[in-house]
Backbone as CSV, one residue per row, in Angstrom:
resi,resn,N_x,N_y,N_z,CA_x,CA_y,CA_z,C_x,C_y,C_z
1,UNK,12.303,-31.733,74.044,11.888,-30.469,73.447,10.463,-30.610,72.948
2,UNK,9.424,-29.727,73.567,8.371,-29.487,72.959,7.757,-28.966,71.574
3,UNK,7.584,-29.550,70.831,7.345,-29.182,69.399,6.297,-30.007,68.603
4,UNK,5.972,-29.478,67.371,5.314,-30.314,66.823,5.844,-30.575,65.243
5,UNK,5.628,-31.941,64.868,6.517,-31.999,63.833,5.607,-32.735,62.464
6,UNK,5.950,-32.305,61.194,5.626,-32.465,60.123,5.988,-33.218,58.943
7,UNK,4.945,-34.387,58.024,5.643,-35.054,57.665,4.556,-35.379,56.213
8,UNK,5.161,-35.707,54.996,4.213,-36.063,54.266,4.620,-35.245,52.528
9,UNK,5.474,-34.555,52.835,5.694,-33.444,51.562,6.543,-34.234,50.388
10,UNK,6.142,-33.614,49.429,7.438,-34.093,48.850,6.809,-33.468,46.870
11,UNK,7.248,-34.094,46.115,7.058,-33.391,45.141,6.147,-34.311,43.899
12,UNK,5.093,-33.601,43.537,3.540,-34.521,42.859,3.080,-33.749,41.797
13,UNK,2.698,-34.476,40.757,2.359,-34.073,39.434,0.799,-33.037,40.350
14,UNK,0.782,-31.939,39.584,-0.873,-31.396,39.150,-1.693,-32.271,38.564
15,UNK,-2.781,-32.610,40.175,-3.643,-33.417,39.619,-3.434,-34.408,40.822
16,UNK,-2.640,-34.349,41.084,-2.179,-35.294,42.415,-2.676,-35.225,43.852
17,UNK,-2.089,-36.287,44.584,-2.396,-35.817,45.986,-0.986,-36.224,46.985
18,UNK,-1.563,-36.034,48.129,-0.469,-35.832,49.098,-0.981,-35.912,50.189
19,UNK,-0.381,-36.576,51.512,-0.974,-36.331,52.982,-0.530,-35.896,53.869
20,UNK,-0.298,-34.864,54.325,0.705,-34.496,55.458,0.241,-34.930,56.729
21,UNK,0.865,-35.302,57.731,0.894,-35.473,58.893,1.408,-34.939,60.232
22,UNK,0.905,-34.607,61.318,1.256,-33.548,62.260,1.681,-34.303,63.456
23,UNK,2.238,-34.279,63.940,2.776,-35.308,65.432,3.014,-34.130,66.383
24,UNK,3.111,-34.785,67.757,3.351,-34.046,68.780,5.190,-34.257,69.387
25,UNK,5.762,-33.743,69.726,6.972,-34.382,70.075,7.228,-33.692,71.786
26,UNK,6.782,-34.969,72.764,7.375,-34.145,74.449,5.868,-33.689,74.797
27,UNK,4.590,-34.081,74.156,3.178,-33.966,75.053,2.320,-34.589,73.932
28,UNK,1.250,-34.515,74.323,-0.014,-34.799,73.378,-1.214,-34.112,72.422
29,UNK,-1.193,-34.066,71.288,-2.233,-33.169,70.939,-3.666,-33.414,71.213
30,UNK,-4.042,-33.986,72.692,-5.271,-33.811,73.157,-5.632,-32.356,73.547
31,UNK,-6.770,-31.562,73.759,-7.107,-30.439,73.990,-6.508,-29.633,73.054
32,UNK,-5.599,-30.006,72.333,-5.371,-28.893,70.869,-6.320,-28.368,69.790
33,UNK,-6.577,-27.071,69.375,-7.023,-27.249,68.462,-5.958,-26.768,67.085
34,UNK,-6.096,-27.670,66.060,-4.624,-27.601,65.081,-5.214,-27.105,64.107
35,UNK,-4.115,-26.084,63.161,-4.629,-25.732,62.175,-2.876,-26.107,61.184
36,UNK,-3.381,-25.798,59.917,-2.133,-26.216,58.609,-2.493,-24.638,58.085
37,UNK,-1.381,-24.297,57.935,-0.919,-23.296,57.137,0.027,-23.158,55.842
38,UNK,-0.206,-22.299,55.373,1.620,-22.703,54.001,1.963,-21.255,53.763
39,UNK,2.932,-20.935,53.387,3.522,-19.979,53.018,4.580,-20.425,51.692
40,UNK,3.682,-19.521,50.855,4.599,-19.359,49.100,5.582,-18.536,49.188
41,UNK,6.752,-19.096,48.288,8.107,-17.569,48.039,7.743,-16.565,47.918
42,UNK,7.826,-15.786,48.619,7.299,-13.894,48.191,5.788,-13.768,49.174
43,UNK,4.957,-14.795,49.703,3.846,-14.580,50.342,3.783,-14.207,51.524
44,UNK,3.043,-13.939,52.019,2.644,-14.424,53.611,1.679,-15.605,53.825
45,UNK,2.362,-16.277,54.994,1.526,-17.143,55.790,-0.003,-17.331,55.660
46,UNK,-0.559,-18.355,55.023,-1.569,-17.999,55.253,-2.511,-19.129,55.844
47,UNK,-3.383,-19.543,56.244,-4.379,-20.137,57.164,-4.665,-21.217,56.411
48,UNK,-4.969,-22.657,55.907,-5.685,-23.257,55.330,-6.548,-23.780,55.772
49,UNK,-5.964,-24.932,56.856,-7.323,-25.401,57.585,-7.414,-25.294,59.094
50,UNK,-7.899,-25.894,59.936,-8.026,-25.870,61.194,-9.346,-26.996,61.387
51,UNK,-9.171,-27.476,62.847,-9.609,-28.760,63.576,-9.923,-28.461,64.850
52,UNK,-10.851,-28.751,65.356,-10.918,-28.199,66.964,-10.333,-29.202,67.803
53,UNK,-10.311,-29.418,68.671,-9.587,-30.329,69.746,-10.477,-31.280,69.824
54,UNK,-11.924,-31.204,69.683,-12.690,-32.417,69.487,-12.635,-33.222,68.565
55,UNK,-12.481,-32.537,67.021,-12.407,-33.014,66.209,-14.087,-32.392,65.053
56,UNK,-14.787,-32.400,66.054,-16.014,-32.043,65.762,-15.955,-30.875,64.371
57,UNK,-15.347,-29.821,64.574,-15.538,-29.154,63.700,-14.274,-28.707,63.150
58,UNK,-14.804,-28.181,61.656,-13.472,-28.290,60.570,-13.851,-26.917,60.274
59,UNK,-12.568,-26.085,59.804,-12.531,-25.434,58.762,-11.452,-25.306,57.558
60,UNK,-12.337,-24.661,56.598,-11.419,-24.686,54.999,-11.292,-23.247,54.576
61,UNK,-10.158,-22.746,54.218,-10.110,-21.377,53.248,-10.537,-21.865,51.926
62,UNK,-10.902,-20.916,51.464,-11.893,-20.992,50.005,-10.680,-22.212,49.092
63,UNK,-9.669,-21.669,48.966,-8.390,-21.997,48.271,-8.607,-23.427,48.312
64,UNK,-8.888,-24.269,48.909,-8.803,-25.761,49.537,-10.181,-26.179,49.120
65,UNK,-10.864,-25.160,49.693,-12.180,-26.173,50.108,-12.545,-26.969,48.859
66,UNK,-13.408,-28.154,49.184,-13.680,-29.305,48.091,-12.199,-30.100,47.999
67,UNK,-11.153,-29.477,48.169,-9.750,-30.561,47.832,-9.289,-31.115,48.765
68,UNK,-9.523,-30.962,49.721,-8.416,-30.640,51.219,-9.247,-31.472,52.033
69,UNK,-8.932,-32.414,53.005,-9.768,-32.536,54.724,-8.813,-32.970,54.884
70,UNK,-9.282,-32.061,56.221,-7.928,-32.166,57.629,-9.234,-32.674,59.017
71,UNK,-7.914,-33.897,59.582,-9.015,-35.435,60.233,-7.729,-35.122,61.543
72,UNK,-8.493,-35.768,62.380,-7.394,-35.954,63.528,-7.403,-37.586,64.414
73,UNK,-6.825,-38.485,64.104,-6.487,-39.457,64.768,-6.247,-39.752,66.396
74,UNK,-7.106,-39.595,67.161,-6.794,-39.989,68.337,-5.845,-40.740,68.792
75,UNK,-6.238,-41.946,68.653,-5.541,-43.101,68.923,-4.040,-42.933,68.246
76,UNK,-3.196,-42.358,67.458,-2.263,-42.529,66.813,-1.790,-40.923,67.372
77,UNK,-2.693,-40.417,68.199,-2.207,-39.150,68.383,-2.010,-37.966,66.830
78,UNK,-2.514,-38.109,65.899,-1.667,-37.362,64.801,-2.993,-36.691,64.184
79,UNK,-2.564,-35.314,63.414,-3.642,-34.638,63.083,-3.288,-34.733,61.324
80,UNK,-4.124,-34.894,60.974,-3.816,-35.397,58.813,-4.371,-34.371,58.245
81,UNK,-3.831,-33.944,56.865,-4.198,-32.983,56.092,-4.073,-33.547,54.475
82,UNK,-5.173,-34.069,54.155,-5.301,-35.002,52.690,-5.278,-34.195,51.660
83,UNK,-4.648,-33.689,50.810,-4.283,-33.137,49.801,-4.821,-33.843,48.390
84,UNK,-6.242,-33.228,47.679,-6.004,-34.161,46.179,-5.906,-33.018,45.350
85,UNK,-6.248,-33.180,44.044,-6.807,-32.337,42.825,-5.319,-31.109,43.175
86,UNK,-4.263,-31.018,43.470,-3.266,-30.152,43.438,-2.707,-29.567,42.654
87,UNK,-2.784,-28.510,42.908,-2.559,-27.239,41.566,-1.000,-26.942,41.627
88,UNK,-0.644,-26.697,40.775,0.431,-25.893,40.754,0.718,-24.439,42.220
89,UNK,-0.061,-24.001,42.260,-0.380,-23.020,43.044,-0.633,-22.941,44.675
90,UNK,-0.119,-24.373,44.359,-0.505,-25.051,45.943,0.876,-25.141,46.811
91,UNK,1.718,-25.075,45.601,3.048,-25.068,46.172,3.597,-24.227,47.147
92,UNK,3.737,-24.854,48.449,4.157,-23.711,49.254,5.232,-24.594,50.616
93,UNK,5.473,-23.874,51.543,5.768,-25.118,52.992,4.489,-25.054,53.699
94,UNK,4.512,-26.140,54.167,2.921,-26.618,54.774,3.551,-26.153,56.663
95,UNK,2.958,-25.948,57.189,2.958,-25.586,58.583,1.596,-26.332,59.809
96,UNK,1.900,-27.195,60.426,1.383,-27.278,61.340,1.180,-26.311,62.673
97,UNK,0.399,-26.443,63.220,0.176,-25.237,64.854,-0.812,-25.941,65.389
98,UNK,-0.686,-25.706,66.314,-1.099,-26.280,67.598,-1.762,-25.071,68.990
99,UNK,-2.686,-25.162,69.218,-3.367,-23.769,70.292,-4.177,-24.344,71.278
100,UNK,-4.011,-24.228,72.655,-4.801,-24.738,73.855,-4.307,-23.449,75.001
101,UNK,-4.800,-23.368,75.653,-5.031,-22.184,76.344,-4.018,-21.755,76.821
102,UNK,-3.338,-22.897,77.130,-2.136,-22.504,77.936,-0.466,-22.191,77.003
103,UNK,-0.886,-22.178,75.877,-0.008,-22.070,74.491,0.038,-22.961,72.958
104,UNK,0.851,-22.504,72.609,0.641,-22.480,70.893,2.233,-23.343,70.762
105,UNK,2.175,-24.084,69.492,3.389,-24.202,68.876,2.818,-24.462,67.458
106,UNK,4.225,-24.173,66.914,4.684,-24.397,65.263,5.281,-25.693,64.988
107,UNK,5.355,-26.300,63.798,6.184,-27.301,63.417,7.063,-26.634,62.438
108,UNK,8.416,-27.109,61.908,9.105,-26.701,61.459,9.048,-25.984,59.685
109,UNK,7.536,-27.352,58.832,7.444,-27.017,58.092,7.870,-28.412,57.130
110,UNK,6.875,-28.880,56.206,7.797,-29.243,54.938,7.041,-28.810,53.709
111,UNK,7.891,-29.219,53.033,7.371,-28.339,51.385,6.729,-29.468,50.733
112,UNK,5.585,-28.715,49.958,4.921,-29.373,49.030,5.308,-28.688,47.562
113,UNK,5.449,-29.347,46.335,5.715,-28.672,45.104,5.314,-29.651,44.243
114,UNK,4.068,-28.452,43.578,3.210,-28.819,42.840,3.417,-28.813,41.125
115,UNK,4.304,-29.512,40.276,4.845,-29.593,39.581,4.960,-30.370,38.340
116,UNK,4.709,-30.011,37.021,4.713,-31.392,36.296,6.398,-31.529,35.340
């Protein structure tokens, strides 16, 4: 089964950090370009970062930026999303995706909760 899967969540004082990790499961995330998303109880989905398939270029939603880089590992195949300085507000499920021309996938999701 083609998917991509998520790993790294779990539950960290405000003030903390965290690393999530993105894997491929049944192909490779070469030519991907990946982005992390989260969605809060009551929110919508929303965008955090994104990575191009080179690696070359990054982006950050305001929300992150300065806290957040998202790196992509070749060699290990895996795309990382470094989490520090974590707010309360950060709490959400983290979402990996994956986009190359010929299609997109989701990962299932794990939760981060930002908590003291």
């Amino acid at each position: 089964q083609l998917q991509l899967v998520e790993s790294g969540g779990g539950l960290v004082q405000p003030g903390g950090s965290l690393r999530l990790s993105c894997v491929a499961s049944g192909f490779t995330l070469d030519d991907y370009g990946i982005g992390w998303f989260r969605q809060a109880p009551g929110k919508e989905r929303e965008a955090i970062s994104c990575i191009s398939s080179s690696g070359g270029s990054t982006n950050y939603a305001d929300s992150v930026k300065g806290r957040f880089t998202i790196s992509r590992d070749t060699a290990k195949d895996t795309v990382s999303l470094q989490m520090n300085s974590l707010k309360p507000e950060d709490t959400a499920v983290y979402f990996c995706y994956g986009n190359r021309w010929d299609g997109e996938y989701w990962g299932q999701g794990t939760q981060v909760t930002v908590s003291s």
